[in-house]
C-alpha positions as CSV (number, residue, x, y, z in Angstrom):
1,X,41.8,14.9,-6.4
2,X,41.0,17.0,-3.2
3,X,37.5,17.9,-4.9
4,X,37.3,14.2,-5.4
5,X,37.7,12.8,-1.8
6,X,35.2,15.6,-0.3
7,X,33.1,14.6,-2.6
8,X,33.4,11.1,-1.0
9,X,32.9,11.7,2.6
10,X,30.1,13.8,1.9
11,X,28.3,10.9,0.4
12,X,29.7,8.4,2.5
13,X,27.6,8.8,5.4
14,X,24.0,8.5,3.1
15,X,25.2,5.7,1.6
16,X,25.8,3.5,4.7
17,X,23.2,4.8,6.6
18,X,20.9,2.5,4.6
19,X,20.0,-1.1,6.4
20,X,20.2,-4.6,4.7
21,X,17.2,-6.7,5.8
22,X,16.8,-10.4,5.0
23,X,13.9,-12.4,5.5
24,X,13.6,-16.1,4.9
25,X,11.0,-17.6,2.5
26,X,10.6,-21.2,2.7
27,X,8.3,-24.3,3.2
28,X,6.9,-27.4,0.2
29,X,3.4,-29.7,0.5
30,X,5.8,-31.2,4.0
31,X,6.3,-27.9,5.2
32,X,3.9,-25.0,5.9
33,X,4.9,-22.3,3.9
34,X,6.2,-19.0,5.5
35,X,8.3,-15.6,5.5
36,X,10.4,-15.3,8.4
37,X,10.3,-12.5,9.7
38,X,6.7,-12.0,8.9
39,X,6.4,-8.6,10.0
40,X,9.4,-5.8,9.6
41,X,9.5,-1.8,10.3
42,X,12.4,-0.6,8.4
43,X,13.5,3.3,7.2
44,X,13.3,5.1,3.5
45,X,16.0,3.5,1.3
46,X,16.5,0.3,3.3
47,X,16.7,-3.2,1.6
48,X,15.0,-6.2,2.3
49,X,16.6,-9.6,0.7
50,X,14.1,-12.6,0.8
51,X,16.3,-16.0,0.7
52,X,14.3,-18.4,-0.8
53,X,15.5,-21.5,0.9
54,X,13.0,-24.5,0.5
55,X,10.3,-25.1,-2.3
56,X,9.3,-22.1,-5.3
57,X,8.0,-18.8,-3.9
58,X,7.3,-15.1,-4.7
59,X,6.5,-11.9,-3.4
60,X,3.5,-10.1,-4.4
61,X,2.1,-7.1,-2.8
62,X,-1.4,-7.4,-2.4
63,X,-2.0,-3.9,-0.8
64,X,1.3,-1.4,-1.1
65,X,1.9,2.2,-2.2
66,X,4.5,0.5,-5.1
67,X,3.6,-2.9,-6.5
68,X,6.4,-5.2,-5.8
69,X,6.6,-9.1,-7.6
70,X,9.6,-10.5,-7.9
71,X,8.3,-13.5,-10.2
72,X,8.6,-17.2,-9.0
73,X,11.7,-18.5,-7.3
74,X,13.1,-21.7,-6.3
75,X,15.7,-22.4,-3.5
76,X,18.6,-21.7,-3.2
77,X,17.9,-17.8,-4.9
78,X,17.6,-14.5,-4.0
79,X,15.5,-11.3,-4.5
80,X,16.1,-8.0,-3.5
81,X,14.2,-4.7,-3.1
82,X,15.4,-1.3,-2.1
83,X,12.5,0.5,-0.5
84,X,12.4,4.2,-1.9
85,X,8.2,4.9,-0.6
86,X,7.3,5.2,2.7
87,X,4.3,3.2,3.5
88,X,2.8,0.2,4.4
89,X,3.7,-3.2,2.2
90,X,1.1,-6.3,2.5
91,X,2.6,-9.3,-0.1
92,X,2.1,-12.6,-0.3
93,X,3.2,-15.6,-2.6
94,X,0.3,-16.0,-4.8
95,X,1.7,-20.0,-5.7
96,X,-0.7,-22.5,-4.7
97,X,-2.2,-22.2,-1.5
98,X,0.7,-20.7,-0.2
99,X,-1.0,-17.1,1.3
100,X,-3.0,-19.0,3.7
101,X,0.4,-19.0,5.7
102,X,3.3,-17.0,3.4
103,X,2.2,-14.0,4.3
104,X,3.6,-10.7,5.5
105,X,4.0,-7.0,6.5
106,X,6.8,-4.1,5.7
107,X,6.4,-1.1,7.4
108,X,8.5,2.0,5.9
109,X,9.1,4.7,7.7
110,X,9.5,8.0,5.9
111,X,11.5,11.1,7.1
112,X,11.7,12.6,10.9
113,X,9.6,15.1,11.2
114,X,6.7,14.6,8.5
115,X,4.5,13.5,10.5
116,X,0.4,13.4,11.1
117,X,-1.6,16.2,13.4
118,X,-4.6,17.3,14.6
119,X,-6.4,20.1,16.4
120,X,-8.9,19.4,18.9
121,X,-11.4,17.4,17.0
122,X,-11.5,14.6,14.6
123,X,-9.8,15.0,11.3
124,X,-10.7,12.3,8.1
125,X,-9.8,12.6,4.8
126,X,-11.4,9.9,2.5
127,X,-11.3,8.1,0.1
128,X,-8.3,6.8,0.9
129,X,-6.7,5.6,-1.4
130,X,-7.9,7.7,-3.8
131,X,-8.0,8.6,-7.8
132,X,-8.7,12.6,-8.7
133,X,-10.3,13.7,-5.5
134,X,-9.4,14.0,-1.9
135,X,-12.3,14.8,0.7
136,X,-11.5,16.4,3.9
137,X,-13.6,16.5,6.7
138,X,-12.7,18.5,9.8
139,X,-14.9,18.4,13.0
140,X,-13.4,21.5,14.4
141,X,-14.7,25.3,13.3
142,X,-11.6,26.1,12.0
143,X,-11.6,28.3,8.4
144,X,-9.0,27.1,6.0
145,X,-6.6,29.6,4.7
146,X,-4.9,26.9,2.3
147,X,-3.9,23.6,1.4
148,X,-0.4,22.3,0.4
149,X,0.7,18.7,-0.3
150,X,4.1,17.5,-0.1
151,X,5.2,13.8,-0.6
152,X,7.3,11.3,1.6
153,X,10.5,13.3,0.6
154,X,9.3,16.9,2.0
155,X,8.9,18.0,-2.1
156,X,6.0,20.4,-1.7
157,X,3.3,20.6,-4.9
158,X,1.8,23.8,-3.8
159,X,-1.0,25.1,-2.8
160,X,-4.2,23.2,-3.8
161,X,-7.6,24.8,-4.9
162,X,-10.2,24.2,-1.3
163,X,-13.9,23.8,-3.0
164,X,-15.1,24.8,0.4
165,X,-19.1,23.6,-0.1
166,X,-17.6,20.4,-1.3
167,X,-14.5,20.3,1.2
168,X,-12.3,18.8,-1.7
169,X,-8.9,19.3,-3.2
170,X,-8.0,17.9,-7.0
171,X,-5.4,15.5,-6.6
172,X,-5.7,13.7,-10.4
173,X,-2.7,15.4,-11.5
174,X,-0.6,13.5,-8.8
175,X,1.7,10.8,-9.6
176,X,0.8,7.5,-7.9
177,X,2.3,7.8,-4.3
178,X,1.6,8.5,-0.8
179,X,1.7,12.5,-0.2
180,X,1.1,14.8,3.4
181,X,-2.0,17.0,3.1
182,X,-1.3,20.3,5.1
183,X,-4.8,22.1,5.9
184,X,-3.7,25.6,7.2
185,X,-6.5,26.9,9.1
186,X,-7.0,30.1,11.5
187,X,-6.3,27.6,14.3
188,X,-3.6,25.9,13.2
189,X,-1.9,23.4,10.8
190,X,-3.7,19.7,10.2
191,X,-1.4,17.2,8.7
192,X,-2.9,14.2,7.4
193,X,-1.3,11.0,5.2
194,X,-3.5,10.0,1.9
195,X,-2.2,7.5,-1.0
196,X,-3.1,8.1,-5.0
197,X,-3.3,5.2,-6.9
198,X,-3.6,5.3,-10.8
């Protein structure tokens, strides 16, 4: 029983951490159609509940690192999501006309301390998204010693093999996501944030 409550205040805290967000969805052919709030910045593991109150909506991401579509709705209903990528969500309801003003933006925040940097210079790696292949192109003269990536969650995936004539790293084998790319050079450490998409 001892092992039991420990157990519960250790997990305790994690679990309420976590935020509930709602956001309204709502409008008909008398009322524009909209998401209110249109624009949120929320953590990892937060949920946002979309409370469909007038007319049939959805949400659809159009541009996200995890597809999201919760199918159509009418009012009065509900759908939730539980945010577990960082990243940036664009959706929409694709009904009717309904994008040209339902319409909106979730930003997730990942976990303190992963974060982007650069050495003196200009640091792009392209495409971004990408499929199999990450380019990096550094504007410093800095020599790289190696590459790691890690994902939202700080899981590193190892060192990557640096084509050095090319200035890419293999990235096929990488589940759909957004990851960290960690250039270690003689310099210093370049941290930059790239999505795969499948």
């Amino acid at each position: 029983m001892k092992r039991l409550i420990l157990l519960s205040l250790l997990i305790l805290p994690f679990i309420s951490s976590a935020t509930v967000f709602n956001v309204e969805a709502g409008g008909n052919q008398n009322v524009t159609p909209y998401y209110s709030p249109q624009v949120l910045t929320i953590e990892l593991g937060d949920t946002v509940i979309w409370d469909f109150v007038l007319g049939q909506h959805n949400v659809t991401t159009t541009s996200a690192p995890v597809e999201i579509a919760s199918g159509n709705i009418s009012s009065p209903g509900t759908f939730q999501y539980i945010f577990e990528v960082a990243g940036v969500y664009e959706y929409e309801c694709t009904l009717f006309n309904h994008a040209d003003t339902q319409f909106g933006t979730i930003t997730v925040n990942g976990p303190d301390g992963i974060m982007e940097s650069e050495l003196q210079g200009n640091t792009i790696v392209y495409p971004n998204p990408c499929v199999d292949e990450l380019w990096i192109d550094f504007s410093t003269e800095a020599l790289v010693e190696y590459i790691s990536i890690m994902d939202v969650c700080g899981k590193t995936f190892g060192d990557m093999h640096w084509n050095a004539n090319a200035k890419t790293i293999q990235v096929g084998h990488l589940p759909s996501g957004l990851y960290l790319v960690e250039v270690h050079t003689d310099k210093g450490v370049i941290r930059k944030r790239f999505q795969v998409i499948k």
